[in-house]
C-alpha positions as CSV (number, residue, x, y, z in Angstrom):
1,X,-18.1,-14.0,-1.3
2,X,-15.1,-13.2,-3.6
3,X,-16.4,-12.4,-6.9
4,X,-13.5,-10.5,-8.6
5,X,-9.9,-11.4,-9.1
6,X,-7.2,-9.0,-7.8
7,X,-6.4,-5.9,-10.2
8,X,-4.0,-4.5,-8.0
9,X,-1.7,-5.7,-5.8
10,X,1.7,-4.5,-4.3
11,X,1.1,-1.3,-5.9
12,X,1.1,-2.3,-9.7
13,X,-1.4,-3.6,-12.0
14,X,-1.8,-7.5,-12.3
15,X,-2.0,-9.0,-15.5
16,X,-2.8,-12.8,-16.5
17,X,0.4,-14.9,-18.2
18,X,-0.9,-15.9,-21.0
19,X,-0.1,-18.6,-24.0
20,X,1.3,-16.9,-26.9
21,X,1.6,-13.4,-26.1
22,X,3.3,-11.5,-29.1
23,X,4.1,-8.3,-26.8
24,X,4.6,-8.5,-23.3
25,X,4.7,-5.6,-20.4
26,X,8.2,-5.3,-18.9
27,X,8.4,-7.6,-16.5
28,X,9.2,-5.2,-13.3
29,X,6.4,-3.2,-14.8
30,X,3.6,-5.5,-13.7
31,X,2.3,-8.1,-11.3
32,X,2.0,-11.5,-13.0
33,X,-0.9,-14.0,-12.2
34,X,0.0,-17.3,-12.7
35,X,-2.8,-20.2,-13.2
36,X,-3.7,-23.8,-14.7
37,X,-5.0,-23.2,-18.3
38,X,-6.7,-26.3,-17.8
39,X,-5.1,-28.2,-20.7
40,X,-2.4,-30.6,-20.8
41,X,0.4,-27.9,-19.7
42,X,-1.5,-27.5,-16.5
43,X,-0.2,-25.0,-13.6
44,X,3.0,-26.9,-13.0
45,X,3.8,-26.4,-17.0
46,X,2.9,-23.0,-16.9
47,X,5.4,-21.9,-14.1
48,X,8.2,-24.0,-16.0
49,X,6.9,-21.6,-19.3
50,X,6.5,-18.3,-17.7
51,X,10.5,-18.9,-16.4
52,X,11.5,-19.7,-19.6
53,X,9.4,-17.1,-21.6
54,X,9.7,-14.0,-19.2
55,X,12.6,-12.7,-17.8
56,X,12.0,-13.5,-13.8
57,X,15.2,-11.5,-12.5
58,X,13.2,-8.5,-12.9
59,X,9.8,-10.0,-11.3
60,X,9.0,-8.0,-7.8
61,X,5.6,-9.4,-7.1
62,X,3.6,-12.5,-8.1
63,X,-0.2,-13.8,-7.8
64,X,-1.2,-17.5,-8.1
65,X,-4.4,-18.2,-8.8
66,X,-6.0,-21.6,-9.4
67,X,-3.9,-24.2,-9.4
68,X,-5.5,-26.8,-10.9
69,X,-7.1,-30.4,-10.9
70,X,-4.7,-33.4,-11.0
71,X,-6.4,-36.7,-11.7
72,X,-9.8,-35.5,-10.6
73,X,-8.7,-34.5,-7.1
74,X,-8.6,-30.7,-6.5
75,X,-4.9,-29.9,-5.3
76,X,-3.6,-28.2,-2.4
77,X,-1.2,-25.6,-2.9
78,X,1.5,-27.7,-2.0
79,X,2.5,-28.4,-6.1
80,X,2.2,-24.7,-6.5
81,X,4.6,-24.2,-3.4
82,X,7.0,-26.8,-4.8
83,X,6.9,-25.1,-8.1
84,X,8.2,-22.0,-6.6
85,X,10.4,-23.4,-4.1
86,X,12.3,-25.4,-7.4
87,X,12.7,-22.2,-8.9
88,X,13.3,-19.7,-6.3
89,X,16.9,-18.4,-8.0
90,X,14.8,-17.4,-10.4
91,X,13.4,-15.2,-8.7
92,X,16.1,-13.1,-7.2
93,X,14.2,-9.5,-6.8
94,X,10.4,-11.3,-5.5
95,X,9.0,-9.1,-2.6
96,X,5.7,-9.9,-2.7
97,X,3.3,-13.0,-3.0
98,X,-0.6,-13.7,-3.4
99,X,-1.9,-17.3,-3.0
100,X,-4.5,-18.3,-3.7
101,X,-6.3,-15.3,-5.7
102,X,-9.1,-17.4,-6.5
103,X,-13.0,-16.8,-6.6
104,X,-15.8,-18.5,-5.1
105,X,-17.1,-19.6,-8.6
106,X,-14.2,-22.0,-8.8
107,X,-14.0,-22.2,-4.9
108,X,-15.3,-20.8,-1.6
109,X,-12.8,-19.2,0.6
110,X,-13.3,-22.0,3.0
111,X,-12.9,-24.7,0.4
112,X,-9.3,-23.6,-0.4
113,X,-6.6,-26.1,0.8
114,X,-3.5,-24.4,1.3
115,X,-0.7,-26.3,2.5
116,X,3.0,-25.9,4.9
117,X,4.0,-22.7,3.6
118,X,7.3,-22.7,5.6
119,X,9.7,-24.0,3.0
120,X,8.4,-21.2,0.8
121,X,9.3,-18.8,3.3
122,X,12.5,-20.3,3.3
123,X,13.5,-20.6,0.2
124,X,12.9,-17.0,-0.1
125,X,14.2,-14.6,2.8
126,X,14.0,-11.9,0.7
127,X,10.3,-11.8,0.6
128,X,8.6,-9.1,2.2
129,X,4.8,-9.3,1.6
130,X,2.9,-12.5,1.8
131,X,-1.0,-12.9,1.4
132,X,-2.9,-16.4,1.5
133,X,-6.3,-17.3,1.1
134,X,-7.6,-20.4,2.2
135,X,-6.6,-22.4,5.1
136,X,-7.8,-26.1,4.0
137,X,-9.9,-28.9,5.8
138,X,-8.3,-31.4,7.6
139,X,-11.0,-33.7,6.5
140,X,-10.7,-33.3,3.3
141,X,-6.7,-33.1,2.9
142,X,-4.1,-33.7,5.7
143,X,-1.5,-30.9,4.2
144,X,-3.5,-27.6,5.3
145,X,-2.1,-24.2,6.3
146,X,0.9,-24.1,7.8
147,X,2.9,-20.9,8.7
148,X,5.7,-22.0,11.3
149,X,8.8,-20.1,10.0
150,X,11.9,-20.0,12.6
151,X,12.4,-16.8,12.0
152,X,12.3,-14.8,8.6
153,X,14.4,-11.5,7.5
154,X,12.1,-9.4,5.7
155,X,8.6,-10.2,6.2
156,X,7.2,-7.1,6.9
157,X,3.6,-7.9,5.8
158,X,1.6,-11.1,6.5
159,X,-2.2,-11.2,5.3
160,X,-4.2,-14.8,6.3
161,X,-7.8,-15.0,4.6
162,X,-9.9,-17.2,6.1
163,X,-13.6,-17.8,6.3
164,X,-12.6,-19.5,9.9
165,X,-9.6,-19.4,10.8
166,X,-8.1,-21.8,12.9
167,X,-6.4,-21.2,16.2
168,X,-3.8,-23.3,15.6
169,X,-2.5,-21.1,12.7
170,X,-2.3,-18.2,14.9
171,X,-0.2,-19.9,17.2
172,X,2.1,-20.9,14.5
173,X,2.7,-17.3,13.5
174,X,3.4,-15.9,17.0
175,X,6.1,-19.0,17.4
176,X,7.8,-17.9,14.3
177,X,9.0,-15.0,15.9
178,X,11.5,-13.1,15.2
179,X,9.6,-11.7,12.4
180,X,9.7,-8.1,11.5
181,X,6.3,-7.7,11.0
182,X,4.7,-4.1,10.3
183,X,1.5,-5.1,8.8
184,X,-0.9,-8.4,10.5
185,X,-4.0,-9.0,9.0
186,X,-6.2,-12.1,10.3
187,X,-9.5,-12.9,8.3
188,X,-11.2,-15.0,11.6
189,X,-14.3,-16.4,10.1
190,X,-16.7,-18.3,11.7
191,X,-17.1,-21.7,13.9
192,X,-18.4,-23.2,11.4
193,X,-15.7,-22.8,9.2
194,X,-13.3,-23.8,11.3
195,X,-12.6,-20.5,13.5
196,X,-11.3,-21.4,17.1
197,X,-9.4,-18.7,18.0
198,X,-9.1,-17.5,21.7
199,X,-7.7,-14.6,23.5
200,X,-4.9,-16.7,24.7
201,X,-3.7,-17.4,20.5
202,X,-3.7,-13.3,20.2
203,X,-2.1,-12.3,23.5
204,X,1.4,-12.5,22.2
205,X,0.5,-10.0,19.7
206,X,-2.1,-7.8,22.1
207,X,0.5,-6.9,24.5
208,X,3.0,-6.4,21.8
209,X,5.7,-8.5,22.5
210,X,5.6,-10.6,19.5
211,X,6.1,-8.3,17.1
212,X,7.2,-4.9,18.4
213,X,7.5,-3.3,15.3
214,X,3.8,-4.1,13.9
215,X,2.2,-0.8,13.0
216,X,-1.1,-2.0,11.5
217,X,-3.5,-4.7,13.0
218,X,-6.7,-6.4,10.6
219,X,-9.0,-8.7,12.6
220,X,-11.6,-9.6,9.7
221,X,-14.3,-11.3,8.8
222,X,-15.1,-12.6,12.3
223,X,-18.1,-13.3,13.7
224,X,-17.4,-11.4,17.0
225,X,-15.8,-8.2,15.9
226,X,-17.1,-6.8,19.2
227,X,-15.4,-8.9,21.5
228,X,-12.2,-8.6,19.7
229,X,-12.2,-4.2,19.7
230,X,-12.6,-4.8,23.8
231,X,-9.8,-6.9,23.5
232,X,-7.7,-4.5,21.3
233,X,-9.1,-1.0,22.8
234,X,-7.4,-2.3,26.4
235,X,-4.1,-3.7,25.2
236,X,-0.5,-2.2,25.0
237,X,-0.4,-2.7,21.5
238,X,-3.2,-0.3,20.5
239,X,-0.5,3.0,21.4
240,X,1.8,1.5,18.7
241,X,-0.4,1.0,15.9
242,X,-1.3,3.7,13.2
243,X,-4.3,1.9,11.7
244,X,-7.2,-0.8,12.6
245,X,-9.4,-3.1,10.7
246,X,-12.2,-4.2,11.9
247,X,-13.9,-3.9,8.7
248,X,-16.5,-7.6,7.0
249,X,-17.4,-8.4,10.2
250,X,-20.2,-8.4,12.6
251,X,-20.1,-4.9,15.0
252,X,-23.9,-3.9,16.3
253,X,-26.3,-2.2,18.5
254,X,-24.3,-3.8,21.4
255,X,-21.2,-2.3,20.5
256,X,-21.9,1.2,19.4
257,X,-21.0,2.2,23.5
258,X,-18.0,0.6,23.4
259,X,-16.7,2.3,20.5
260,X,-17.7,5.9,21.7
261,X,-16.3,5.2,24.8
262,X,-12.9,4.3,23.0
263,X,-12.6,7.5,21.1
264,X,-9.7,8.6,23.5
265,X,-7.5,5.9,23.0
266,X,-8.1,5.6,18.9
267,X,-7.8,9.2,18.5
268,X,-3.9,8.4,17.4
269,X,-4.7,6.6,14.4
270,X,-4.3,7.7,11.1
271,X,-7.4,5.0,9.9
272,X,-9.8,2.5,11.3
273,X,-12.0,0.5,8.8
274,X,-15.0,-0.6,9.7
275,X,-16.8,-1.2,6.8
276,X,-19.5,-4.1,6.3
277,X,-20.9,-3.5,9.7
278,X,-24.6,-4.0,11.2
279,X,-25.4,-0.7,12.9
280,X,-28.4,1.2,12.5
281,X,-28.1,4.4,10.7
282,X,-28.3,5.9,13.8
283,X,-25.7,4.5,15.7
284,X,-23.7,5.1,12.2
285,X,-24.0,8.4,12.7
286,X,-23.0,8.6,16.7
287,X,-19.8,6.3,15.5
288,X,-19.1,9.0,12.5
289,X,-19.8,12.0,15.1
290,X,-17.7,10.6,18.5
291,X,-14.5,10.8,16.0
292,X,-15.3,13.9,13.9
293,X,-12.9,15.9,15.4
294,X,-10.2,13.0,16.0
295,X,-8.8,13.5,12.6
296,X,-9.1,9.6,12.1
297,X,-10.2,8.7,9.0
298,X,-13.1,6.4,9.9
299,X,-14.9,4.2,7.1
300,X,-18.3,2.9,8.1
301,X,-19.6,2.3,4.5
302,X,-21.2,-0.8,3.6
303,X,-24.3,-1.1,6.0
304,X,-26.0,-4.2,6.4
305,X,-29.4,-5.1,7.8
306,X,-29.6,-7.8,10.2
307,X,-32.9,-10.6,9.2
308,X,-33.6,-13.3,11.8
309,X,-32.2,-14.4,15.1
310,X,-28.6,-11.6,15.6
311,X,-27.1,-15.0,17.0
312,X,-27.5,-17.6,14.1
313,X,-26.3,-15.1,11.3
314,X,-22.8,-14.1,13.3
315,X,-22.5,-17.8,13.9
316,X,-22.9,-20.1,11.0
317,X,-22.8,-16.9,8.0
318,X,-19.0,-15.5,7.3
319,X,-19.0,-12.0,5.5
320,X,-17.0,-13.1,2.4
321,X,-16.5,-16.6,2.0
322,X,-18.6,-19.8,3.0
């Protein structure tokens, strides 16, 4: 589960807009978190104050956090979309954008509804970094995660947390090619949560048509980490890349051969992260030996013991958000 909000992000501190600040950090200085105050201004108000209070022109990189309740019923992020869609000339020098930096005590990763986020894409071509947690239930809210974008100019990075990830989504993103991706990071989840992805939604990106400049690959948080590392290990995309992440999801006992095996065709990379894994400590330490003298540097911190049936707990249990 998310416990913390971001502290970093785009390379710069974040910091909170707050009501009544007497001295502000320069604006390019910092990355400003936006969120309801829960009060009669409400996350709508805020935006309209931090535009007239701040000067935006200077802004490079924004995070949105919790957006608010509007007569009892919890939002999607379609109001906080619209907000920044209405004032997009504001905005002239934005790069980067986090939605949704929200923690589980307010929401579960899995309960966030995030809505079409194409006419923000849009209304900023200039953008080069976008992150978004949450995807939404379509039981709960029609207006859910939506990422077809015909084409964008500068998006070099794209970051989806999910707690299960739909593969509907993925296919969205593939069929907004051309995008000049260099950085693709899919949080996958779990079944339970909505995760439905299949080989087919990826192969676009496997054999490296869809993006051809994409230099780094995450496939997170997903209850068959395994599976997906065969996948990558035998694709043309794998020569390309310069770093993996496999890390919060569910690699065992069954896939410490695999990896061994594979040492020869990671040995390029500059990184792999697999931390938040379920080997033993001593298939740790035949992972941590195989690529000793690779030169990759390999993270396998964060070992976790698996109680009960293997099956059940990669199945219905995400890593991070429920």
């Amino acid at each position: 589960m998310i416990g913390e909000c971001l502290t970093e992000y785009a390379g710069l501190p974040v910091v909170d807009f707050l009501e009544d600040e007497e001295d502000r950090p320069t604006p390019s200085s910092v990355v400003w978190r936006l969120h309801s105050m829960y009060g009669e201004e409400g996350f709508l108000g805020t935006v309209d104050r931090f535009v007239q209070e701040v000067d935006t022109s200077k802004v490079t990189a924004l995070v949105i956090g919790d957006w608010g309740v509007q007569g009892g019923k919890d939002l999607s992020s379609a109001g906080a979309r619209d907000a920044l869609v209405e004032h997009a000339a504001a905005f002239p020098a934005l790069r980067s954008l986090f939605l949704g930096d929200i923690t589980f005590e307010l929401s579960e990763i899995s309960w966030l509804q995030q809505s079409d986020l194409a006419p923000l894409l849009v209304a900023y071509p200039a953008l080069e970094e976008l992150t978004v947690r949450g995807v939404g239930d379509t039981y709960v809210d029609p207006d859910v995660l939506a990422l077809h974008v015909p084409g964008h100019p500068s998006l070099r990075s794209l970051t989806v947390q999910s707690g299960g990830l739909p593969g509907r989504v993925v296919r969205e993103i593939v069929s907004s090619s051309p995008l000049p991706l260099e950085r693709l990071e899919l949080w996958l989840g779990v079944e339970h949560y909505g995760y439905d992805v299949v080989p087919e939604d990826l192969a676009p990106i496997l054999s490296g048509e869809a993006f051809p400049g994409l230099r780094h690959l995450g496939l997170r948080n997903a209850q068959d980490t395994g599976d997906w590392a065969r996948r990558l290990t035998a694709s043309p995309l794998l020569a390309r890349l310069t770093s993996v992440d496999l890390s919060l999801g569910s690699l065992r006992g069954k896939d410490v051969e695999h990896l061994i095996a594979s040492v020869p065709l990671l040995a390029h990379l500059e990184s792999l992260d697999l931390h938040h894994h379920y080997l033993s400590k001593e298939e740790t330490e035949r992972v941590r030996a195989a690529f000793a003298e690779t030169g990759v540097r390999v993270d396998l911190s964060d070992r976790r013991e698996v109680r009960g049936d293997e099956d059940d707990l990669f199945t219905y249990y995400p890593s991070v958000g429920e």
